[in-house]
C-alpha positions in Angstrom: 0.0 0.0 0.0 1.0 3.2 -0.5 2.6 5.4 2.5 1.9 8.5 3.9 3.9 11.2 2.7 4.9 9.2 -0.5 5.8 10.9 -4.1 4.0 13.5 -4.4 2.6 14.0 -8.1 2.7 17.6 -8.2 6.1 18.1 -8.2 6.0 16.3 -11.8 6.7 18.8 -14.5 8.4 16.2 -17.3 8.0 12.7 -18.3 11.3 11.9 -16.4 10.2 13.2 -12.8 6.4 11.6 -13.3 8.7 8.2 -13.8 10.8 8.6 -11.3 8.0 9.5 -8.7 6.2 6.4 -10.2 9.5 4.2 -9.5 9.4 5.8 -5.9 5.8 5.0 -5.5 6.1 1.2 -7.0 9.5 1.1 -4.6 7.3 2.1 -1.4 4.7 -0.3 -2.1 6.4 -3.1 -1.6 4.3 -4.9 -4.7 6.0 -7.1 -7.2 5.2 -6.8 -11.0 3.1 -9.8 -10.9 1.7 -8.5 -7.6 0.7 -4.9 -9.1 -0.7 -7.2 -12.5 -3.2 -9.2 -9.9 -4.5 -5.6 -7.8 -5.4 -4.1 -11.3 -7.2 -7.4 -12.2 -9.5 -6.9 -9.1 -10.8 -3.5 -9.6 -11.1 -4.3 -13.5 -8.0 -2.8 -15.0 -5.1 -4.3 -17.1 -1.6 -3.7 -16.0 0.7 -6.7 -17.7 4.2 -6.8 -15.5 5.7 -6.0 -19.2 3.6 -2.8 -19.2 4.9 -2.0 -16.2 7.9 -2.8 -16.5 8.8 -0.7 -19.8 7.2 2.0 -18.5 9.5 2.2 -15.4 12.5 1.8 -17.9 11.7 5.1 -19.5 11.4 8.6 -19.3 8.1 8.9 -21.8 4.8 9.8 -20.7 2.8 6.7 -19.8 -0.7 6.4 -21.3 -3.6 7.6 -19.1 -5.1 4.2 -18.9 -1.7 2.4 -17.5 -1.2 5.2 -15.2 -4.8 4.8 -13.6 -4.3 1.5 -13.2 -0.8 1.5 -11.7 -1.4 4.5 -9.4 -5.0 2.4 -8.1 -2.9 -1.2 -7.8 -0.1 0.9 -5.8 -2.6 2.3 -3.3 -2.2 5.7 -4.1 -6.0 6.2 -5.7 -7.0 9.0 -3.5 -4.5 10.9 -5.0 -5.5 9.8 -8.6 -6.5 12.8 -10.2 -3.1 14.7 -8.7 -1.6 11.8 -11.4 -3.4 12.4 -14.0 -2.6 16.4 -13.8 0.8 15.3 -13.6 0.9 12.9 -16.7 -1.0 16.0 -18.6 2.1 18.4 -17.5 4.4 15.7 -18.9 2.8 15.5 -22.0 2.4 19.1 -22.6 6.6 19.6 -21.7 7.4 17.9 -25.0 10.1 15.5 -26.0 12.5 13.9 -23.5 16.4 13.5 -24.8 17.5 10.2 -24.2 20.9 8.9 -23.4 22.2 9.7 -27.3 20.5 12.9 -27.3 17.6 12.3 -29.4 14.3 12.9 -28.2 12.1 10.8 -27.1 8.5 11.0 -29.0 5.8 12.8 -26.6 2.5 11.3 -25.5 0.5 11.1 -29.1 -2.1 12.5 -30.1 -5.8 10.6 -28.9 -5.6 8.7 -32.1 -2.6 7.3 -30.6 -3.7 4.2 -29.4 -1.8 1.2 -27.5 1.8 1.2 -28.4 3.0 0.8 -25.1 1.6 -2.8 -24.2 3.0 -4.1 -27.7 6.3 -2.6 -27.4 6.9 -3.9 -23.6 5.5 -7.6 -25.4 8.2 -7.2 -28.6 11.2 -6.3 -26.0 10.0 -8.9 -23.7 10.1 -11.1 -26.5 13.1 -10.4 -28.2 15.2 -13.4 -27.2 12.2 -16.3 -27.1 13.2 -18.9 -30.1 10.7 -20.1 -32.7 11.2 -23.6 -32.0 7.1 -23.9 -31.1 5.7 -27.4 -32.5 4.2 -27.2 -35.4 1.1 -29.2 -34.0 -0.6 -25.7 -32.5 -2.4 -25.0 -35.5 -4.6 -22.1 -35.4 -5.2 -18.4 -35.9 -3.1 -16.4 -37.2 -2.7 -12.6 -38.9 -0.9 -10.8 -42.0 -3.8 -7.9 -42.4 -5.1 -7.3 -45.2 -4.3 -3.5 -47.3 -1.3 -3.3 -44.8 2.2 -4.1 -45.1 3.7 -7.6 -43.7 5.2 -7.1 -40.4 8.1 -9.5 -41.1 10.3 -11.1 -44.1 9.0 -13.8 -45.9 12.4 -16.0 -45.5 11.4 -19.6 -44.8 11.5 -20.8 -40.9 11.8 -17.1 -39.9 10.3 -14.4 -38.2 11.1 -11.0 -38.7 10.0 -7.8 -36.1 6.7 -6.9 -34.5 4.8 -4.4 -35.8 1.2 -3.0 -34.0 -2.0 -2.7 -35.1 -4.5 -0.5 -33.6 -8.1 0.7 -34.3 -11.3 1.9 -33.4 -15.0 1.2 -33.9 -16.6 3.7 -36.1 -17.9 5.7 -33.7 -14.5 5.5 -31.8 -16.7 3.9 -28.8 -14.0 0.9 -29.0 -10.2 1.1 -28.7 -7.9 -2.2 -29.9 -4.4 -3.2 -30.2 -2.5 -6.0 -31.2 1.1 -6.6 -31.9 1.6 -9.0 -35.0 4.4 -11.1 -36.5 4.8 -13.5 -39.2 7.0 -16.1 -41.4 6.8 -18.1 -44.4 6.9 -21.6 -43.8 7.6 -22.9 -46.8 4.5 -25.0 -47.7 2.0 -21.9 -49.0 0.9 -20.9 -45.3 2.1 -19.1 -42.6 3.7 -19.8 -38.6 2.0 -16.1 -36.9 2.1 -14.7 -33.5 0.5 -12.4 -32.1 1.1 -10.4 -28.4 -0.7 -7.7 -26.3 -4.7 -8.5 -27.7 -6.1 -5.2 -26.0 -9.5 -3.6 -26.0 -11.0 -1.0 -24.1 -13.9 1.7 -23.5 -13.4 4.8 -24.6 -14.2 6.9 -21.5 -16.8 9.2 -23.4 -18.7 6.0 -23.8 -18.8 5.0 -20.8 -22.7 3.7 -19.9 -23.8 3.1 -22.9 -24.7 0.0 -22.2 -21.9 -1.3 -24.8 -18.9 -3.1 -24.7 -16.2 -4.1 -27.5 -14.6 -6.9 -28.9 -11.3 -7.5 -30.6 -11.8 -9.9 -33.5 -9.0 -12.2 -35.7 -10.4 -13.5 -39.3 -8.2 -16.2 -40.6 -8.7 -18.8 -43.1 -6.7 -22.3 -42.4 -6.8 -25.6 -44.4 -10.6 -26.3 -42.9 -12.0 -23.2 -43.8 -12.7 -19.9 -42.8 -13.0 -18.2 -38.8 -13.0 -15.7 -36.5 -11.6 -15.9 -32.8 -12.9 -13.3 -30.4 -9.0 -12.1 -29.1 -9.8 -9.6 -26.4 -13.9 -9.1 -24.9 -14.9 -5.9 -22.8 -17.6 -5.0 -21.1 -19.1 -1.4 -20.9 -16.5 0.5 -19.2 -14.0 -2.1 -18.9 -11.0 -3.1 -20.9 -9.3 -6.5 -21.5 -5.8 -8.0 -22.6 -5.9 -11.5 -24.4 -3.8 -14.2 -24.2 -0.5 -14.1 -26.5 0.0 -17.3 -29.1 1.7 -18.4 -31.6 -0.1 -20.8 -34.2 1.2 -22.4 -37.8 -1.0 -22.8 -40.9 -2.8 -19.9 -41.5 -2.9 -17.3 -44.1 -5.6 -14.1 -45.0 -5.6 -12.8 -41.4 -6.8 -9.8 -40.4 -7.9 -7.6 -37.0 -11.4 -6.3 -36.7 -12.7 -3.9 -33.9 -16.4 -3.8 -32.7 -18.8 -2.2 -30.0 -20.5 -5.4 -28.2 -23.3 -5.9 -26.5 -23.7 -9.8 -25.7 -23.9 -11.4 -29.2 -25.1 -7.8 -31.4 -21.8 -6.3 -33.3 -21.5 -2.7 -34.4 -19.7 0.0 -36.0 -17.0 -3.0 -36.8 -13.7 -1.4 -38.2 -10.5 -2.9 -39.2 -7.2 -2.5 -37.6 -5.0 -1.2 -39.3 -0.7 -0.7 -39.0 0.3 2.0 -37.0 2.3 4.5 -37.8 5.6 4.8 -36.2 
């Protein structure tokens, strides 16, 4: 929990001092990554210990979301709003320079969606091997109209890239990071990290959810796999995978209510 007299979040005035009063308040806690992961669960949040722990590792303005959720998880949620100011001052400074001197990009615009969970996911990830039986057939993604997010050598995968997206009345939010490589046989080996979907907070009791959506086709036919499933005013991460045998894969976004889909949009590559 959170002690008296801990950081306090109006002294932030940059991305770097919001961090390191975010460090100080994670440090005073006492809570592991997992630990702070597990508090968020149970008031309905998503904090992934990757998410947090890229976010400690730099001086960038975290997103509004994974702040809330860190800040409540830490014990400090009296004080959240004093955090929120804070991240808004941060934003509003600009660019951080990093250790080489170039800056470091500030808090996008609103149509700047998820990065930060599939980034923490592709560094996290960097080092796993490939070596995944090729017995977990399944669903995979290269989106159509967007460019593949890794070389088409044979046997290998090249970088993540993410794709993001909202319903058409911007009610839903989703994110996915994506990779893929040729196999050799006409189909694909994909994975896929980070499945995230959210309420947009001016939607909040509408009554509506959203759902994150995968269309694939794989030697029996055509599906779609429901990747990430929120309810009104909530937000969910999926489970990451990695499956072989797939091709024509593609991200969809949609508001939800039970079984009734609408304003479905695809995702499409960010920019970076």
């Amino acid at each position: 929990m959170a002690e008296p007299g801990g950081p306090d979040p109006t002294q932030a005035r940059d991305a770097a001092a919001l961090v390191a009063l975010m460090r100080d308040l994670r440090e005073r806690s006492g809570l592991t990554y997992r630990r702070l992961q597990q508090r968020a669960a149970e008031q309905g949040m998503a904090l992934p210990r990757s998410t947090v722990s890229a976010v400690l590792a730099r001086d960038a303005v975290p997103r509004a979301e994974v702040l809330e959720a860190f800040v409540v998880a830490c014990g400090d949620g009296a004080r959240l709003g004093a955090w929120l100011e804070a991240r808004e001052r941060a934003a509003a400074a600009g660019p951080v320079p990093d250790d080489a001197g170039r800056a470091t990009p500030r808090a996008g615009a609103r149509s700047r969606l998820l990065w930060l969970p599939a980034l923490a996911a592709v560094l996290g990830l960097a080092c796993w091997g490939f070596a995944v039986a090729a017995h977990r057939a399944g669903g995979g993604e290269r989106s159509r109209g967007a460019s593949p997010a890794a070389s088409a050598t044979p046997g290998r995968a090249g970088g993540f890239s993410l794709f993001e997206g909202r319903s058409t009345k911007g009610a839903t939010i989703a994110s996915v990071g994506y990779r893929y490589w040729d196999t050799g046989d006409g189909w694909y080996g994909v994975e896929y990290v980070m499945p995230y979907s959210r309420d947009d907070r001016e939607a909040y009791d509408d009554g509506w959810g959203g759902r994150l959506l995968m269309h694939y086709e794989d030697r029996h036919g055509r599906h779609t796999a429901v990747l990430a499933d929120h309810p009104d005013r909530g937000q969910r991460a999926g489970r990451d995978a990695v499956h072989y045998g797939v091709k024509n894969v593609w991200f969809e976004v949609c508001d939800c209510d039970g079984d009734a889909l609408r304003g479905c949009q695809r995702l499409r590559k960010a920019r970076t």
